[in-house]
N, C-alpha and C positions, 0 to 999 in steps of 0.2 A: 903410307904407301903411295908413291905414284902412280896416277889413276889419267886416260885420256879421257875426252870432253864427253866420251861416249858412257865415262862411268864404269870400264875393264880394268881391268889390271893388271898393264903389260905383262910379258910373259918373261921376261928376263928378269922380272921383279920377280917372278914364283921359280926361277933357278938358282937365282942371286949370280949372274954370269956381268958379264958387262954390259951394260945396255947398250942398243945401236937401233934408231929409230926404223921402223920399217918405210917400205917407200910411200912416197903418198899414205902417210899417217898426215892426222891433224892434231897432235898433240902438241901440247905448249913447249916443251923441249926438242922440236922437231928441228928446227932453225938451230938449234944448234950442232947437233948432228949433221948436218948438211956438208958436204964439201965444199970448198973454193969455187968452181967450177959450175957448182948446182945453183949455190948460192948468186954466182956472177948472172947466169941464167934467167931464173928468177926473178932478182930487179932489173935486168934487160927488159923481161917481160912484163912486168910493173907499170916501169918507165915509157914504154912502148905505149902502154893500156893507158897512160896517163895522158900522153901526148900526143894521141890519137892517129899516129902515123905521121906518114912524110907531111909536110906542110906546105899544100898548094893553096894557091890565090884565092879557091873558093873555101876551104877551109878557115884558112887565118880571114877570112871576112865572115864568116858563120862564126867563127870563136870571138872575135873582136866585139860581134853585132850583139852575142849571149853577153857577150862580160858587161856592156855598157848596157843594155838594156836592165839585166840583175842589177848593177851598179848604181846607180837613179832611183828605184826604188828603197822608200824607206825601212827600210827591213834590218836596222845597221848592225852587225855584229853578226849575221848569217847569210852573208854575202858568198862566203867563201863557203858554204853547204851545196846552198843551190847552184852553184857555178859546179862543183864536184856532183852530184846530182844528175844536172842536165848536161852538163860535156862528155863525161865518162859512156854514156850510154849512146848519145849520139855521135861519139869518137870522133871530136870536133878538141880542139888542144887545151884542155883541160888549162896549164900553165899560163896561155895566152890570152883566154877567158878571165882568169881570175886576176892577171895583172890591167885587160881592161875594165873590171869591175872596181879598182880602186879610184875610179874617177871618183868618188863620193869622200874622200879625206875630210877627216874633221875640220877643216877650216874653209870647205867649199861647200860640204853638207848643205849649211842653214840660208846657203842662196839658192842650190839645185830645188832645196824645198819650197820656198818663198816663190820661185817662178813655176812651180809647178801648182801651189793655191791659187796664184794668183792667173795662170793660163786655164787650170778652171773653172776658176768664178767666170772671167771672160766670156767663156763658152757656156757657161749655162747660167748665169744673174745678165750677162749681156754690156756687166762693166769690171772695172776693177775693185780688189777690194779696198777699202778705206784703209788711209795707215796712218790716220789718227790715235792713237789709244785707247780712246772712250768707244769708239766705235768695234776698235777690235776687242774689248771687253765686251762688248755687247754681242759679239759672233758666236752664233751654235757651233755646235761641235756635229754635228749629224749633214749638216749641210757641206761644211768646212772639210767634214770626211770622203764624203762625194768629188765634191773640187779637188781633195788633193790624190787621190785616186783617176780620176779621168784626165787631170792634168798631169800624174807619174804615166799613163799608157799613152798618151801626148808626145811628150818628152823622153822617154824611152824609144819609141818608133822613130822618133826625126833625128837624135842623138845616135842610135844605133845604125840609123841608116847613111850615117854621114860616116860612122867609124867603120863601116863597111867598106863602103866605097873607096876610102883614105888605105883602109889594110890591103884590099883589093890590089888595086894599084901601085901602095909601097911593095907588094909581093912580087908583083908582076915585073915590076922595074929591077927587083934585086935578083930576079929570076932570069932576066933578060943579059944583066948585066955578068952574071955569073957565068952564063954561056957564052957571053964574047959577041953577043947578035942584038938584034931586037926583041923586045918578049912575045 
């Protein structure tokens, strides 16, 4: 018997009539029952909630600045969590966050990281680190963890403050331009 989440059982299952979902039920056959109209609604509203609204300058710079600062950190594979996560809730453009967050591509990855060990060793050994072999065999893991954590909050700040500024500005100019004026 069809049963909703709630563990009842609908009521046109104990007439045997036609089923027609009621309104704002949460049933798993809800969506379908829906009409055109309710349905079109719905992922308007979605969409909407996704995209955080209109897209002003300071926006697309708050979304840019999330995506690349997520982006940078080695976290690979749940980039696009945290970006849904923290956009959604701060209604900052969820889509534009998570296309800045692909700065981190597998074949850009293992330098964004390399500069980020290596920015801080910098800052806290006082030099760089060896890239010798023997010597990087010889590197803790507990130190090496530190460096490349204070060098991700590093490089995420100055990275996202740049892809700020840059979103900022392309907004403002396509904003300006859109009007016919200055922005």
């Amino acid at each position: 018997m069809p049963r909703c989440p709630r563990g009842r059982i609908h009521d046109s299952v104990r007439r045997r009539t036609a089923w027609r979902a009621p309104p704002r039920t949460r049933c798993a056959w809800y969506w379908a029952s829906v009409d055109r109209e309710e349905r079109r609604r719905l992922l308007r509203k979605a969409w909407t909630r996704f995209r955080g609204g209109d897209l002003s300058p300071h926006r697309a710079a708050a979304s840019v600045a999330l995506g690349l600062a997520i982006g940078v950190t080695p976290l690979w594979g749940t980039h696009w969590m945290l970006v849904l996560l923290l956009a959604v809730p701060l209604r900052l453009d969820a889509g534009l966050a998570f296309l800045a967050s692909n700065v981190s591509l597998p074949f850009v990855a293992p330098f964004i990281t390399f500069a980020e060990v290596e920015l801080g060793a910098r800052l806290l050994r006082g030099a760089w680190l060896p890239l010798d072999p023997r010597a990087l065999r010889a590197l803790d893991l507990m130190p090496l963890l530190g460096e490349l954590v204070l060098g991700t909050a590093l490089v995420a700040a100055g990275l996202s403050s740049f892809g700020a500024a840059l979103a900022f500005a392309l907004v403002s100019l396509l904003r300006g331009a859109r009007r016919g004026g200055t922005p």
